[in-house]
KOLVEX-649909 format. One record per atom (N, C-alpha, C, O, CB): residue in three letters; x, y, z. Coordinates in steps of 0.1 Angstrom, whole numbers, padded with zeros to 4 digits, always signed. Glycine has a CB too. Layout:
! residues N
ALAXYZ
...
This chain:
! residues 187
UNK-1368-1014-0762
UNK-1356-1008-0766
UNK-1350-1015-0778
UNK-1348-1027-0778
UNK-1346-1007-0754
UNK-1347-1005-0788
UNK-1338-1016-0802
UNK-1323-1006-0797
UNK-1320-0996-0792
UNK-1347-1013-0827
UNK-1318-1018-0804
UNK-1299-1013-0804
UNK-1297-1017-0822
UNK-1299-1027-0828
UNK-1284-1028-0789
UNK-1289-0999-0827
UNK-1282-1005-0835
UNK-1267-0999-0836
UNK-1263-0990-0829
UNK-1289-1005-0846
UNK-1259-1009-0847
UNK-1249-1002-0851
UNK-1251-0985-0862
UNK-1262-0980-0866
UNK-1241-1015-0859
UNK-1241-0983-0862
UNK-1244-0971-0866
UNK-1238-0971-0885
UNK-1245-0965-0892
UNK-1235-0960-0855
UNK-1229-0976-0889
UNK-1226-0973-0901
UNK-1223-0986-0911
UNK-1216-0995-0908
UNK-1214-0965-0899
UNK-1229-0986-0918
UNK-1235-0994-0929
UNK-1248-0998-0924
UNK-1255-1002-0933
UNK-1226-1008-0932
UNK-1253-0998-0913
UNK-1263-0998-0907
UNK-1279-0988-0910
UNK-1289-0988-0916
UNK-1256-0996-0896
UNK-1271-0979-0896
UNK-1283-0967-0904
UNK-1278-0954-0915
UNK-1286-0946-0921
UNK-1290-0957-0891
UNK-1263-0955-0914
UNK-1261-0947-0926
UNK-1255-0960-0938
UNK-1252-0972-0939
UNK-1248-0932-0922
UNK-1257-0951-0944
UNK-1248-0959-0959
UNK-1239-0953-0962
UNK-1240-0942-0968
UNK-1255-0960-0973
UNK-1226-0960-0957
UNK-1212-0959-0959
UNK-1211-0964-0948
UNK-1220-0971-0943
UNK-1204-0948-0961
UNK-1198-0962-0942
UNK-1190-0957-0929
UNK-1183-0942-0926
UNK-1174-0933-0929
UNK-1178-0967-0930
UNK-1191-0944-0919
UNK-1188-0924-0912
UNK-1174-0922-0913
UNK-1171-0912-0920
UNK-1191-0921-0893
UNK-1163-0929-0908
UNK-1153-0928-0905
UNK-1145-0921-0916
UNK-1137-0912-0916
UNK-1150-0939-0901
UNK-1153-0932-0927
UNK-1146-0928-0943
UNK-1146-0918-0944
UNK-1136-0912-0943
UNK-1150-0932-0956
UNK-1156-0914-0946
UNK-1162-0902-0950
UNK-1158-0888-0945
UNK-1158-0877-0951
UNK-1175-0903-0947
UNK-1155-0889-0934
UNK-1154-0879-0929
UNK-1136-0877-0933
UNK-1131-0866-0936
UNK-1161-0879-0913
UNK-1128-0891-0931
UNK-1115-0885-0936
UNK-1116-0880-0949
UNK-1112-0869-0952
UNK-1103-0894-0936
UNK-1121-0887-0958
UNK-1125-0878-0972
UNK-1132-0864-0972
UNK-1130-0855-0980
UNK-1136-0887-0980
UNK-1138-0865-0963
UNK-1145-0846-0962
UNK-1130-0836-0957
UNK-1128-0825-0962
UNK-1161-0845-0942
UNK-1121-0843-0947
UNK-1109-0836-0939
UNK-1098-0838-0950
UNK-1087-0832-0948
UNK-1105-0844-0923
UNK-1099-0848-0962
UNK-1086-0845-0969
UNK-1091-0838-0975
UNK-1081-0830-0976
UNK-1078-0853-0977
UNK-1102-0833-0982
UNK-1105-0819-0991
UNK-1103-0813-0985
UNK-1092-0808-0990
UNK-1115-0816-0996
UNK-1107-0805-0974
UNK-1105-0795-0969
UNK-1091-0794-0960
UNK-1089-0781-0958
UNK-1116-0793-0962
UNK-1085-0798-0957
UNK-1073-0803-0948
UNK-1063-0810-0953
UNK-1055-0815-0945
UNK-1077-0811-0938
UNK-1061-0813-0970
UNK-1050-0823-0977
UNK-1031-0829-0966
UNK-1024-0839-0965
UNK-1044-0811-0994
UNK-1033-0813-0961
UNK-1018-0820-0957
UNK-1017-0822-0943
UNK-1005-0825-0943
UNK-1005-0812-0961
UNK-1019-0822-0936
UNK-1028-0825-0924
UNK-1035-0839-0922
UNK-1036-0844-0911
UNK-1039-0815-0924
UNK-1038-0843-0932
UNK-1046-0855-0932
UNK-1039-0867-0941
UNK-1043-0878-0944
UNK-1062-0851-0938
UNK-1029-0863-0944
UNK-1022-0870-0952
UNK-1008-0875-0943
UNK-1002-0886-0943
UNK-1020-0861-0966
UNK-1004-0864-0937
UNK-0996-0866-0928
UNK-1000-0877-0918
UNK-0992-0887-0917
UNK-0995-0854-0923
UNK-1013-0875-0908
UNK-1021-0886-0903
UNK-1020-0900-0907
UNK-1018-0910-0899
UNK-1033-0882-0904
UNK-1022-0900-0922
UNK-1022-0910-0927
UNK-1013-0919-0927
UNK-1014-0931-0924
UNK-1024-0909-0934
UNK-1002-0912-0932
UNK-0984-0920-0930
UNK-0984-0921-0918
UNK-0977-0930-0914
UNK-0968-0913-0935
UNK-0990-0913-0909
UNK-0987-0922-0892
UNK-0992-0936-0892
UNK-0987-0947-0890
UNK-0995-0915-0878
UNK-1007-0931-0896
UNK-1016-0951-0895
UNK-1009-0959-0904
UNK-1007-0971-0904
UNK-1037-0955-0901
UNK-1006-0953-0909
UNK-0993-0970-0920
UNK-0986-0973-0914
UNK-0984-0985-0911
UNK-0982-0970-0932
UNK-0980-0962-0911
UNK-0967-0965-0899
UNK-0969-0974-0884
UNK-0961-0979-0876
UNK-0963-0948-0892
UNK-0980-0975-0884
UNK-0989-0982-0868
UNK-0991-0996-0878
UNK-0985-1007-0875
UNK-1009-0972-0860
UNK-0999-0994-0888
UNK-1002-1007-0895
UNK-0990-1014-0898
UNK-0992-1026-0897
UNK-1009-1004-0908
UNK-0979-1012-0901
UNK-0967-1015-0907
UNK-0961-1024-0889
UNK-0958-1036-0890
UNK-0958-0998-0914
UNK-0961-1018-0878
UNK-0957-1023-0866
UNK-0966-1032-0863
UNK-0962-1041-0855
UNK-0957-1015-0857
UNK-0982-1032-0868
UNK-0990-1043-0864
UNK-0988-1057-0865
UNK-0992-1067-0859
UNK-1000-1042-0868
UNK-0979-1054-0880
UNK-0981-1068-0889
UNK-0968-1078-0876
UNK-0969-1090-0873
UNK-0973-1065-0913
UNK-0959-1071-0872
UNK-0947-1076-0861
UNK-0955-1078-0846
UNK-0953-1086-0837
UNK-0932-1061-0860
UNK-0961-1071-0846
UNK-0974-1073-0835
UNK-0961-1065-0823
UNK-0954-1070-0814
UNK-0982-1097-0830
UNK-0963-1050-0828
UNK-0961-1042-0822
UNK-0969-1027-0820
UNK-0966-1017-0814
UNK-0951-1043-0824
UNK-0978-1029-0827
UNK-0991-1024-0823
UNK-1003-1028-0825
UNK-1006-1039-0829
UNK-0991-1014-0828
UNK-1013-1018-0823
UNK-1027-1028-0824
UNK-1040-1018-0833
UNK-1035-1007-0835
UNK-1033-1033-0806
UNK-1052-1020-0838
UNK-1063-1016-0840
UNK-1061-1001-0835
UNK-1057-0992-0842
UNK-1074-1026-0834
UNK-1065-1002-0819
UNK-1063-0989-0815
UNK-1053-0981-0820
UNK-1056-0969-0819
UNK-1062-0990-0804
UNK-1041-0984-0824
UNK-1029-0975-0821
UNK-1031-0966-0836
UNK-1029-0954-0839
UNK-1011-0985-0820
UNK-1038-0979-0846
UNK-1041-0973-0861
UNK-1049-0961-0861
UNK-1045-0950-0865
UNK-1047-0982-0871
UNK-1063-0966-0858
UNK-1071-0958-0856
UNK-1076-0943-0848
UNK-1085-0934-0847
UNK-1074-0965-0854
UNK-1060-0946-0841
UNK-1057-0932-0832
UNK-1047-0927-0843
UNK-1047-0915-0844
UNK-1049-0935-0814
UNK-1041-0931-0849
UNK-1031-0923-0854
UNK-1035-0918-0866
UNK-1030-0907-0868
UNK-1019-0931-0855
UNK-1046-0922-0878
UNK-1054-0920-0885
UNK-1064-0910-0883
UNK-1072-0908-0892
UNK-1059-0929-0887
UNK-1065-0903-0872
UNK-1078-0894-0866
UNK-1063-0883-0860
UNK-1066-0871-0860
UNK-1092-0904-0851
UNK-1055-0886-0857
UNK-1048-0876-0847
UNK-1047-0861-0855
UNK-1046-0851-0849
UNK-1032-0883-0843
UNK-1046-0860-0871
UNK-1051-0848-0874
UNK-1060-0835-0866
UNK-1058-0823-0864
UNK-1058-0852-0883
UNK-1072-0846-0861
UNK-1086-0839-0858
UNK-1084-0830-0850
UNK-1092-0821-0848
UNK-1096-0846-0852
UNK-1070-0830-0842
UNK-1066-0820-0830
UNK-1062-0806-0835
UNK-1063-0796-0828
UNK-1054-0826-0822
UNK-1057-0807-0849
UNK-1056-0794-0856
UNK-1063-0787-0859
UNK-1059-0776-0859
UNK-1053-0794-0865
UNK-1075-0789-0862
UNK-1086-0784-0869
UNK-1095-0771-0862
UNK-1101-0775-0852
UNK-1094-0795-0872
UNK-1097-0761-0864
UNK-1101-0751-0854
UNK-1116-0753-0850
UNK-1123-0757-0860
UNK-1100-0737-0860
UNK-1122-0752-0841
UNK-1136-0751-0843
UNK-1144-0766-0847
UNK-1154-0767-0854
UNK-1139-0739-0855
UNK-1138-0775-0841
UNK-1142-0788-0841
UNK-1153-0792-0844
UNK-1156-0798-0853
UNK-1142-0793-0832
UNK-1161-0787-0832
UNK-1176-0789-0830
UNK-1183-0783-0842
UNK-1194-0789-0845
UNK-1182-0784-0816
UNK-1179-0768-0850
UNK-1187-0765-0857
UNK-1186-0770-0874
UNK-1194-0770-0883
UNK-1186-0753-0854
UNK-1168-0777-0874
UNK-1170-0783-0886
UNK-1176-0798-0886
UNK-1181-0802-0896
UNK-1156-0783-0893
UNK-1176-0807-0875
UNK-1181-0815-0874
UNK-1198-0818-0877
UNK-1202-0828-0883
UNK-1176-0817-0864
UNK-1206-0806-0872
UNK-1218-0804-0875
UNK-1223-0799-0891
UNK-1234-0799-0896
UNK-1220-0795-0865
UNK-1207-0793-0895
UNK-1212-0790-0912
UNK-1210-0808-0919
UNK-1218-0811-0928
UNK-1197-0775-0922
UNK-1198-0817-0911
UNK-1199-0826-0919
UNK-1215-0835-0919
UNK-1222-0839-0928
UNK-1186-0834-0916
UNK-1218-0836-0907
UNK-1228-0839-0904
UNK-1241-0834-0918
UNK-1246-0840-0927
UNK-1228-0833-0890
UNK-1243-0825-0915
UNK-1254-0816-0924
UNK-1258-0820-0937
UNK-1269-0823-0942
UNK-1248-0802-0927
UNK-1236-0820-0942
UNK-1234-0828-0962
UNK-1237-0844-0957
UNK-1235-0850-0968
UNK-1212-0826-0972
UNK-1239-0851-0949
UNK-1241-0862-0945
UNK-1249-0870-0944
UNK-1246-0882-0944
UNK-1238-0863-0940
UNK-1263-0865-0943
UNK-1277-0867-0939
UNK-1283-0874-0948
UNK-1289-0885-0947
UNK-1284-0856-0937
UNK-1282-0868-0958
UNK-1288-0877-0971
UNK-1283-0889-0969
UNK-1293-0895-0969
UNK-1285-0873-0987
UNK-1274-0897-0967
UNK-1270-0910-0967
UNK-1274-0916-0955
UNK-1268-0927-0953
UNK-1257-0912-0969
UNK-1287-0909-0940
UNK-1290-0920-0932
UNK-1300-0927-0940
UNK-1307-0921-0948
UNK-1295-0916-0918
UNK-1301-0943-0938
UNK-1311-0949-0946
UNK-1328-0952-0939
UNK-1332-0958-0929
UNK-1303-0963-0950
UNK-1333-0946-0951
UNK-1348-0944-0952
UNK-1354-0962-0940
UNK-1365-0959-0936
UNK-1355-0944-0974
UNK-1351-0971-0936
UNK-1357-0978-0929
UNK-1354-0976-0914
UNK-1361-0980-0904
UNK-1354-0989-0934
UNK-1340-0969-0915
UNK-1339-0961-0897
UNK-1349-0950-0897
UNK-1356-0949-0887
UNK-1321-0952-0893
UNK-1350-0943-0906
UNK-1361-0933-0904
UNK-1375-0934-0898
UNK-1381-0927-0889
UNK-1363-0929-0916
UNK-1379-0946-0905
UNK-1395-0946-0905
UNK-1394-0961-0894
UNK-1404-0968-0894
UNK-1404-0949-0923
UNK-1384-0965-0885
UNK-1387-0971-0877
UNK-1384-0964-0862
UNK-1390-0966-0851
UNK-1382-0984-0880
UNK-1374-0955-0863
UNK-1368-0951-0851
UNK-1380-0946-0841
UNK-1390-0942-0844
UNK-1358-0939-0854
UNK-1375-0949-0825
UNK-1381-0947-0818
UNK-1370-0941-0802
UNK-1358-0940-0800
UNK-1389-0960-0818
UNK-1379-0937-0796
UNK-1372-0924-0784
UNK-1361-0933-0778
UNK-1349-0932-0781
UNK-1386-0918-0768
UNK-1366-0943-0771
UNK-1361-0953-0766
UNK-1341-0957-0773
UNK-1331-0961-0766
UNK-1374-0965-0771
UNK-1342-0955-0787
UNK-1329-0962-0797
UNK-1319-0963-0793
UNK-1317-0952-0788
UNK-1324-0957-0809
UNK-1308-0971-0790
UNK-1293-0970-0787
UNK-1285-0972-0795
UNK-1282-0984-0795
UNK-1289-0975-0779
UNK-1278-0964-0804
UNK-1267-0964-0815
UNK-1253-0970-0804
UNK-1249-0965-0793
UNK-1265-0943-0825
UNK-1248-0982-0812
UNK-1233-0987-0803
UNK-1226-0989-0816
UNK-1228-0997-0825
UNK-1234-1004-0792
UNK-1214-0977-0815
UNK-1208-0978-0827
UNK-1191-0977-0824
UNK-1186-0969-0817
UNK-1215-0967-0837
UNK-1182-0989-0834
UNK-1169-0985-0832
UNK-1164-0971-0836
UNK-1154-0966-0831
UNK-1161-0995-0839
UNK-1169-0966-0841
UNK-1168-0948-0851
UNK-1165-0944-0837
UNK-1166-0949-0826
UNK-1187-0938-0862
UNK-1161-0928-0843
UNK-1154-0921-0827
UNK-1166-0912-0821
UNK-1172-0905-0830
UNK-1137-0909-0830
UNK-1170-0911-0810
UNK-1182-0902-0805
UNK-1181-0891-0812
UNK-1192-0887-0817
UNK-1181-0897-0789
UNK-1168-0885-0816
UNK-1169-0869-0815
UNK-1175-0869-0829
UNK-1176-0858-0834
UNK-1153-0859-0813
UNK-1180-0881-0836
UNK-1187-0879-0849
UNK-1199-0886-0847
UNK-1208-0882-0855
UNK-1180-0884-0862
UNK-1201-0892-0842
UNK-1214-0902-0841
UNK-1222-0897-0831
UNK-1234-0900-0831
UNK-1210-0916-0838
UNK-1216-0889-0822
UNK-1228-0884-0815
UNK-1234-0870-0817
UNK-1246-0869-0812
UNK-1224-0885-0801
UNK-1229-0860-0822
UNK-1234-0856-0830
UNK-1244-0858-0839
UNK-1254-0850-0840
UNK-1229-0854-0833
UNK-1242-0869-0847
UNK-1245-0877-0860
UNK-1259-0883-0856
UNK-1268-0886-0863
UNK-1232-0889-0866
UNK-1258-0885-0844
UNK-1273-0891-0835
UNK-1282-0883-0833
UNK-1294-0885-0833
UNK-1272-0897-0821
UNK-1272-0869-0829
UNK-1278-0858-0820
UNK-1290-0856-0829
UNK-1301-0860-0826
UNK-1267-0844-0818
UNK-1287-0849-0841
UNK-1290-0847-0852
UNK-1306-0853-0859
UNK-1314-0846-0864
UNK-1279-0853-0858
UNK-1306-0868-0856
UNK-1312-0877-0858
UNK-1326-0882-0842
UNK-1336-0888-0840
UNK-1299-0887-0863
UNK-1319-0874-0836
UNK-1330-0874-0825
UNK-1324-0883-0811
UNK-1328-0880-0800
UNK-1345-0882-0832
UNK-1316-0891-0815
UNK-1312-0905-0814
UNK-1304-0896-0799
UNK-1297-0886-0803
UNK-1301-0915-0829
UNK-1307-0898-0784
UNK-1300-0896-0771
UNK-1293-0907-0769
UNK-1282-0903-0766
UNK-1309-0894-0760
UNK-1294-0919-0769
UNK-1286-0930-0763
UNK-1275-0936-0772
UNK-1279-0945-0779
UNK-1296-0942-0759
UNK-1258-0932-0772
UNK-1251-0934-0779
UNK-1236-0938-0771
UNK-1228-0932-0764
UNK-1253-0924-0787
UNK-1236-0949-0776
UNK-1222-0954-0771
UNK-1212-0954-0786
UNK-1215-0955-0798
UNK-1225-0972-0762
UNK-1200-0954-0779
UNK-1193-0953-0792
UNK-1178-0951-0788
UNK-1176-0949-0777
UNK-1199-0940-0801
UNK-1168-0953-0797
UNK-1150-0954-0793
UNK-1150-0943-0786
UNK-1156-0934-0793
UNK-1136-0955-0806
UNK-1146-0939-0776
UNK-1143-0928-0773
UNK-1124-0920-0775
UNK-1114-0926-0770
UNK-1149-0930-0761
UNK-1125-0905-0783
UNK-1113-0905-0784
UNK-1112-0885-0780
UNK-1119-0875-0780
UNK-1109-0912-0801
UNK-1097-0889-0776
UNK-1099-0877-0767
UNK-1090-0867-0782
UNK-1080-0871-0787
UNK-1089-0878-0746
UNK-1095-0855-0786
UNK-1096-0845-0796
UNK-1088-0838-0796
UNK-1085-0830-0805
UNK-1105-0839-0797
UNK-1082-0839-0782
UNK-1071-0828-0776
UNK-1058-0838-0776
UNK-1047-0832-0780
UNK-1075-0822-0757
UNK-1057-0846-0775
UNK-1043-0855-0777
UNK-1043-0863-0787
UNK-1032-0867-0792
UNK-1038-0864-0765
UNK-1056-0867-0793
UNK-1053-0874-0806
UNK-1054-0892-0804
UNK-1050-0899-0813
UNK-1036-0870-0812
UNK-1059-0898-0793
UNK-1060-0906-0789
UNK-1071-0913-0781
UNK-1077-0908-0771
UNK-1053-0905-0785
UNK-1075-0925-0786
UNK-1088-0937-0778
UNK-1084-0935-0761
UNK-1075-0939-0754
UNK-1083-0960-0785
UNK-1095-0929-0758
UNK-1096-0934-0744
UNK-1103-0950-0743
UNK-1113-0952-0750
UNK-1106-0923-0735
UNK-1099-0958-0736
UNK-1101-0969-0734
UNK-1102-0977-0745
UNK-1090-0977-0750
UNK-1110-0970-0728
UNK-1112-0986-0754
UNK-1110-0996-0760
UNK-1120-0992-0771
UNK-1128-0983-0770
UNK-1111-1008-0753
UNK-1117-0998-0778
UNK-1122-0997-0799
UNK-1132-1003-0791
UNK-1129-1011-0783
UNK-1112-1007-0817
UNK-1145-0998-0793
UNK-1161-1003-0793
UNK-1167-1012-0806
UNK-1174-1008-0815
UNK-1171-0989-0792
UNK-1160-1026-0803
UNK-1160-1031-0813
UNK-1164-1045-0805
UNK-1160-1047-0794
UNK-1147-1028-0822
UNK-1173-1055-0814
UNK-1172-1070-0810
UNK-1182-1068-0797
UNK-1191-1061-0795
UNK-1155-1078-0807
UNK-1174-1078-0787
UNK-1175-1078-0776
UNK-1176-1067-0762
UNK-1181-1065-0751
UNK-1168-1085-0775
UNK-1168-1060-0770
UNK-1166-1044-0762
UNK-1182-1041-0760
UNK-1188-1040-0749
UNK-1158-1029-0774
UNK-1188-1039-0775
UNK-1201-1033-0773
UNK-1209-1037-0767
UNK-1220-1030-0767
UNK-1207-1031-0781
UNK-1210-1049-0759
UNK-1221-1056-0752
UNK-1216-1051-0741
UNK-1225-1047-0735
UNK-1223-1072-0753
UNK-1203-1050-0734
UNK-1199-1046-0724
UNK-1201-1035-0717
UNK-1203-1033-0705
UNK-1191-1046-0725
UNK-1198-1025-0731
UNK-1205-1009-0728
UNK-1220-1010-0726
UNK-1225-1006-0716
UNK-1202-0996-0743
UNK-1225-1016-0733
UNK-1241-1017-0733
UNK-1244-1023-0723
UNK-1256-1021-0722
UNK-1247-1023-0744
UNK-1239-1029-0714
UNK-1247-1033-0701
UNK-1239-1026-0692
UNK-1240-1031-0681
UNK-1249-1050-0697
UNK-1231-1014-0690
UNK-1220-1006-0686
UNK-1231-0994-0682
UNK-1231-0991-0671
UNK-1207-1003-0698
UNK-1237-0990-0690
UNK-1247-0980-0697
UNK-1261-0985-0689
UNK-1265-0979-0678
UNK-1247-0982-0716
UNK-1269-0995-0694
UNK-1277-1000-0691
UNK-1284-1009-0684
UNK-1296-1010-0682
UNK-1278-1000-0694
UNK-1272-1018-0681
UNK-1275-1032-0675
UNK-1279-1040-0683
UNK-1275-1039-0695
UNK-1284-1032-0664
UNK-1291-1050-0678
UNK-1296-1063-0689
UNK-1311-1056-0693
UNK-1319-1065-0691
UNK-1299-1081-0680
UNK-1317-1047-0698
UNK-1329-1041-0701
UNK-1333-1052-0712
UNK-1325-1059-0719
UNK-1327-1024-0707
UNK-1347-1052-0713
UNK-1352-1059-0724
UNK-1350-1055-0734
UNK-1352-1043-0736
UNK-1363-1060-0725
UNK-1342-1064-0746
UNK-1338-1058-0760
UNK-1345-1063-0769
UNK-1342-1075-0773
UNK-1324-1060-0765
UNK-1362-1053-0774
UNK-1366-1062-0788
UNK-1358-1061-0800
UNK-1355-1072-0803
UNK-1380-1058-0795
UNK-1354-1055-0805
UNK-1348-1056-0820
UNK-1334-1051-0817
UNK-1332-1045-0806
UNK-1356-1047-0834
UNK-1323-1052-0827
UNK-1307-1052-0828
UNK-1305-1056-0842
UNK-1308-1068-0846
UNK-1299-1062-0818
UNK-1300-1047-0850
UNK-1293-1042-0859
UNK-1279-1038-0865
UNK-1272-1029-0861
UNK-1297-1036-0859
UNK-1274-1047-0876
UNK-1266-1048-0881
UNK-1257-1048-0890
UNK-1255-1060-0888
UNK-1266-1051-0881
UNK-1251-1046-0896
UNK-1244-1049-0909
UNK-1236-1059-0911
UNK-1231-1063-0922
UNK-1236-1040-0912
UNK-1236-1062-0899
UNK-1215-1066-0898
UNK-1220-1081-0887
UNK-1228-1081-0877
UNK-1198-1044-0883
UNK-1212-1097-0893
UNK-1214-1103-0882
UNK-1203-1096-0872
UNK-1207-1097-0860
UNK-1213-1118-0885
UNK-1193-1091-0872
UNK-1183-1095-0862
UNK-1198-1086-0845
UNK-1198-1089-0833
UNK-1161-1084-0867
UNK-1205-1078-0851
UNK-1214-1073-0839
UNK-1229-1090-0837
UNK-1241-1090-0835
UNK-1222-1052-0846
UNK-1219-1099-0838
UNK-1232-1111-0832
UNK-1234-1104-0815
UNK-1244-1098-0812
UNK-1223-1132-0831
UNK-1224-1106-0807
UNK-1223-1106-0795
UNK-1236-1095-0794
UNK-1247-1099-0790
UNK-1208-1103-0790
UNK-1235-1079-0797
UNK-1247-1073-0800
UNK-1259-1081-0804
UNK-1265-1088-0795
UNK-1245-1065-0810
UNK-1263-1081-0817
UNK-1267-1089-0818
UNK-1276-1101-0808
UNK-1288-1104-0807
UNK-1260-1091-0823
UNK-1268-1106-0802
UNK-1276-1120-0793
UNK-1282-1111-0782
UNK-1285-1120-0774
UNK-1263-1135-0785
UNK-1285-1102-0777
UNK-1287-1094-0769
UNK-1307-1089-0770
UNK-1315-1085-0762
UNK-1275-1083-0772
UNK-1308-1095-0786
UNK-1320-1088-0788
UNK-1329-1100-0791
UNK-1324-1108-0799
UNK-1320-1076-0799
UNK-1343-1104-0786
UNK-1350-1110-0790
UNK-1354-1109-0808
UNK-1357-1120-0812
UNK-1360-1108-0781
UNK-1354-1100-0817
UNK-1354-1103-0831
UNK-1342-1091-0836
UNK-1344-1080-0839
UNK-1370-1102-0838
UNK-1327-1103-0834
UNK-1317-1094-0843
UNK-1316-1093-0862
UNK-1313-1103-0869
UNK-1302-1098-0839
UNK-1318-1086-0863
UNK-1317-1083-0876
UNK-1301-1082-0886
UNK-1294-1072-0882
UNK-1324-1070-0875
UNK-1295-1089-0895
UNK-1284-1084-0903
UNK-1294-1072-0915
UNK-1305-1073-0920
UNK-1275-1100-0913
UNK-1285-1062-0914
UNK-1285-1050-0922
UNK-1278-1051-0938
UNK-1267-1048-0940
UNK-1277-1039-0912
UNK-1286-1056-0946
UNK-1279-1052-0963
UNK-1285-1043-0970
UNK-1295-1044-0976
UNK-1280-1064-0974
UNK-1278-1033-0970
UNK-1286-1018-0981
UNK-1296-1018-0972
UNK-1293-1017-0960
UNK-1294-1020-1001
UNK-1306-1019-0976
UNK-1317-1015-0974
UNK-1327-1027-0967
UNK-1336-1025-0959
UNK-1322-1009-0987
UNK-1325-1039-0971
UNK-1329-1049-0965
UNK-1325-1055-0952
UNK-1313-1055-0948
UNK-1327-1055-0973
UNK-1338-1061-0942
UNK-1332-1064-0929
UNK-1340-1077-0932
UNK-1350-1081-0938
UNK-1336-1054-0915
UNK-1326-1085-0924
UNK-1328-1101-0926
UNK-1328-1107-0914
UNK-1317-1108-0908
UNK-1318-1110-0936
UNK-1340-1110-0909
UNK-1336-1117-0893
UNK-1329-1128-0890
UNK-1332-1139-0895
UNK-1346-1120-0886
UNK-1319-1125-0882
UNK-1307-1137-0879
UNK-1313-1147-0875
UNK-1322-1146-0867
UNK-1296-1134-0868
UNK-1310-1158-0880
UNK-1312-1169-0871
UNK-1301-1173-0860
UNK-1290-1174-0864
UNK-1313-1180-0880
UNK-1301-1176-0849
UNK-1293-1184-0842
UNK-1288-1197-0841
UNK-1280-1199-0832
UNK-1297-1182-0835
């Protein structure tokens, strides 16, 4: 079994971006509105009256507007493909588990797509505009991942990002993710 992250990882970007950039073209005021909410959360963080989550919910809470979810999500998907990177391609196997902070309702699709069944990811509910449980981030993801699977043998784990070490230490050869290059971590 390999585990990876999902964005900067096997795609090039971050999904997340992207997809608000896909929803302000098509959606400008709607998504702009969203936006002065996450400032508005960011702005309370800095007093440490809100948190990560509250931003990142409030930055997506648009998505509840939008008609037909599932089928624009699958068009973003579609304009999106070209940017999974050619070394996820030609290594992927049945087995893969994508663990990503990005929100399911894009990433699992975004897997679907890609063949990829085993996907953990933030989960956020579409209908109120809000993270069920916790940002799948850091430590989270090891949590979900043995939540999901228990302790399974992990050969490889994939990265971009140290803050996913905890991932990471999970796999007998973890890999940091740059462009295109994979550099095996040392411990």
């Amino acid at each position: 079994m390999n585990i990876y992250d999902f964005d900067n990882t096997i795609l090039k970007g971050d999904s997340s971006v992207k997809f608000i950039k896909y929803s302000l073209i098509r959606h400008p005021l709607i998504v702009l509105v969203s936006m002065l909410k996450a400032l508005k959360e960011y702005v309370k963080s800095l007093f440490h009256q809100s948190n990560l989550d509250s931003i990142k919910s409030a930055l997506f809470s648009f998505v509840k507007k939008i008609n037909n979810l599932d089928l624009y999500v699958q068009d973003f998907v579609i304009k999106n493909q070209k940017y999974v990177k050619k070394f996820y391609l030609e290594n992927k196997k049945d087995d893969d588990v994508v663990i990503s902070a990005s929100f399911d309702f894009i990433i699992v699709p975004f897997c679907k797509s890609l063949g990829i069944k085993n996907v953990i990811a933030t989960k956020y509910d579409v209908k109120k505009g809000c993270i069920i449980g916790h940002n799948c981030k850091g430590e989270e993801k090891v949590l979900r991942f043995q939540e999901e699977f228990g302790n399974p043998k992990v050969k490889e784990a994939y990265s971009d990002s140290l803050s996913d070490l905890p991932m990471l230490s999970l796999a007998e050869f973890p890999y940091l993710v740059k462009g295109n290059n994979l550099i095996l971590y040392r411990k």
